[in-house]
C-alpha positions as CSV (number, residue, x, y, z in Angstrom):
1,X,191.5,251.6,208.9
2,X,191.0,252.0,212.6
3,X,188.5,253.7,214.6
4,X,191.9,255.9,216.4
5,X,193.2,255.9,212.6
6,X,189.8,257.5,211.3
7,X,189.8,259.8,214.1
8,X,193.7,261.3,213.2
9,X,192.8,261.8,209.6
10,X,189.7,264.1,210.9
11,X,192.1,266.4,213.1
12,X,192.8,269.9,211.1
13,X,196.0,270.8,209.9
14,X,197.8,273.3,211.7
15,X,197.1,275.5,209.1
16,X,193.4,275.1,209.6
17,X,193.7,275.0,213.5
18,X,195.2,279.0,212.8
19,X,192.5,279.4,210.4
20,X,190.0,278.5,212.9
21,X,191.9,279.8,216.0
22,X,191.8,283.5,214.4
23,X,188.3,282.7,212.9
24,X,186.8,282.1,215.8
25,X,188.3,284.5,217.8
26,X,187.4,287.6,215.5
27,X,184.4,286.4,215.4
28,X,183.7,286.6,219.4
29,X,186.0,289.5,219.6
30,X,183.5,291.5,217.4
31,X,180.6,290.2,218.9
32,X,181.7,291.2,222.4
33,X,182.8,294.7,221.3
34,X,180.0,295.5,219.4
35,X,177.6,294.4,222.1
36,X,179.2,295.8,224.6
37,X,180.3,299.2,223.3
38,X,177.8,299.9,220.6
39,X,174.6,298.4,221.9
40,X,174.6,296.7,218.5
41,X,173.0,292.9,218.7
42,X,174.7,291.0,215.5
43,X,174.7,288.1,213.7
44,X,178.2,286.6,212.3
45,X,177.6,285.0,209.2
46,X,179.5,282.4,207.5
47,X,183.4,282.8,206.8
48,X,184.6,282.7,203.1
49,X,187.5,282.9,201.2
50,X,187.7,286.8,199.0
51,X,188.4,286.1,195.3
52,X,187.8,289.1,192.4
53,X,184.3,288.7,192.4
54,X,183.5,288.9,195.8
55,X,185.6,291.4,197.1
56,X,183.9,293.7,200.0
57,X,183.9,297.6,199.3
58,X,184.4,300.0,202.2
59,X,183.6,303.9,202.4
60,X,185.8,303.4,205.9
61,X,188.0,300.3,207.4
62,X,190.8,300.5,210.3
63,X,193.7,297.9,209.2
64,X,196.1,296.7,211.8
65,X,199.0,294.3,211.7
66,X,199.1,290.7,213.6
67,X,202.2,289.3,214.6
68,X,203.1,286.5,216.6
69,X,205.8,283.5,216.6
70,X,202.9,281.4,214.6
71,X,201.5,283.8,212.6
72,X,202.0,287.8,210.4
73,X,199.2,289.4,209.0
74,X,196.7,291.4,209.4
75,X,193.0,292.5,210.5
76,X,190.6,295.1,208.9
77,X,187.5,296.4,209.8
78,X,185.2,298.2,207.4
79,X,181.7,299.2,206.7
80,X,180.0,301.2,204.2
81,X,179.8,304.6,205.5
82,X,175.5,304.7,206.5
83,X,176.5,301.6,208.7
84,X,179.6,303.4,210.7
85,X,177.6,306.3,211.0
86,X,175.1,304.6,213.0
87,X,177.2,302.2,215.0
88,X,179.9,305.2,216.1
89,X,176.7,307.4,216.8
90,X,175.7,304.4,219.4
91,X,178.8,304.3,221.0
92,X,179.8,308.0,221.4
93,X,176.4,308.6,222.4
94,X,175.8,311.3,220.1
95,X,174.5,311.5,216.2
96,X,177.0,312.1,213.4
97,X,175.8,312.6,209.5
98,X,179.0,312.9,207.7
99,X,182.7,310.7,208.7
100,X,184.4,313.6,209.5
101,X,188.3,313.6,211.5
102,X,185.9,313.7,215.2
103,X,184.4,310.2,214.5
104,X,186.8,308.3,211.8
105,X,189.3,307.6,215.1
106,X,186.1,305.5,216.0
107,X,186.7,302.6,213.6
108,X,190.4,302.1,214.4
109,X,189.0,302.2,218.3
110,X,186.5,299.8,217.4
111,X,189.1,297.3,215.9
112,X,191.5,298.1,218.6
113,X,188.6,297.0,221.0
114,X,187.8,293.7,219.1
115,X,191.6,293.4,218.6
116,X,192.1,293.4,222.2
117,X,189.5,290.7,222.9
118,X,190.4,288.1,220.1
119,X,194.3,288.5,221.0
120,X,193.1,287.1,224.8
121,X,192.2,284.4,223.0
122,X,194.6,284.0,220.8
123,X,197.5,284.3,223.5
124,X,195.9,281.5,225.8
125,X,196.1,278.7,222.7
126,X,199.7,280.4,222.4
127,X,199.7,282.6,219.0
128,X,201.5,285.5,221.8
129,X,200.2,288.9,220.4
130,X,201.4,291.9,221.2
131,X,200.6,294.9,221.0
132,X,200.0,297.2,217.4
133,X,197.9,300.2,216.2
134,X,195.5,300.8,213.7
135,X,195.6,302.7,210.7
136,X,192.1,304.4,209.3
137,X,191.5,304.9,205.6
138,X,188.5,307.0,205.1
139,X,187.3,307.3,201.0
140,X,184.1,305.8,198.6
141,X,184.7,302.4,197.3
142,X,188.0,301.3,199.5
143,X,189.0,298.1,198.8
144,X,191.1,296.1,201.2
145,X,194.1,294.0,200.2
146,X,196.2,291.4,202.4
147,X,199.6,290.8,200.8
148,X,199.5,287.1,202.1
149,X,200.9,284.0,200.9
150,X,197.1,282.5,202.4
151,X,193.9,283.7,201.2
152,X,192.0,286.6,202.6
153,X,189.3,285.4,205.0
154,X,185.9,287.6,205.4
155,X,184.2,287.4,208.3
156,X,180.5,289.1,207.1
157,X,178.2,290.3,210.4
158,X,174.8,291.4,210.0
159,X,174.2,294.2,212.8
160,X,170.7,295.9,214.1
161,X,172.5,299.1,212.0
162,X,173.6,296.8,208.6
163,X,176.1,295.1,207.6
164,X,180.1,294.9,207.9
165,X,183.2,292.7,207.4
166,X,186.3,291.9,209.1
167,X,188.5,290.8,206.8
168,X,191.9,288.6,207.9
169,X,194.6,287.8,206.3
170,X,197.9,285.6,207.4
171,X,201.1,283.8,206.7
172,X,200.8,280.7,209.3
173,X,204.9,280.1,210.4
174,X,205.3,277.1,211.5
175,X,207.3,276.4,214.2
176,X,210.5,274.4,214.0
């Protein structure tokens, strides 16, 4: 085999490429909004596939749907609820105790936020997002699940207040 031949055969499927593309843009997109309008310094840890016996339990999360002429999904954001309490305290700028209706709007802001920075870069390598609202779903022990032919990605971050996921999941459409 060639050196040009060896090279091909370490390119990523397009189905990785979307994998990575909406991996990697999450990933800044969160990092940006949480710095940015929380004051909340992070660290992303390492993507993984959910299966049964890892799935990530939520007290809130904000869901919201992705579509685009590559890709359908969708994107949640959840934490447990001593985390949210502390980031959405940071970025209204006043403490909160208890998710109450006043501060729950604050997660599906937050993922609009982080929405709004990974579709930038999801739109300039040509996925073509528009735009979609959140949902919120506020409750002990939530569990999120994609209904996606692909499996769930979770994107884990450690913050300064604990940690949370984002958790994506996606139907890659190739285009003919």
């Amino acid at each position: 085999m060639s050196a040009s031949n060896a090279a091909l055969n370490t390119q990523p499927s397009a189905d990785q490429q979307v994998e990575q593309d909406l991996v990697n843009s999450f990933r800044t997109g969160t990092t940006v909004t949480m710095e940015v309008q929380c004051q909340v310094s992070l660290k992303a840890g390492e993507p993984y596939v959910k299966t049964q016996q890892n799935r990530v339990i939520h007290d809130i999360a904000a869901t919201m749907g992705l579509m685009s002429k590559t890709l359908t999904g969708s994107v949640a954001l959840g934490f447990k609820e001593e985390v949210f309490l502390k980031i959405v305290s940071k970025m209204l700028g006043e403490k909160y105790d208890a998710i109450t209706t006043e501060v729950e709007d604050g997660c599906g802001e937050l993922l609009n936020i982080i929405f709004g920075q990974a579709k930038k870069i999801l739109n300039e390598k040509g996925h073509t997002f528009g735009k979609t609202l959140p949902s919120i779903f506020v409750g002990h022990s939530l569990r999120v699940r994609q209904l996606t032919p692909s499996p769930t990605i979770i994107l884990p971050f450690e913050s300064s207040e604990g940690l949370f996921h984002v958790e994506i999941g996606y139907r890659h459409v190739a285009l003919k």
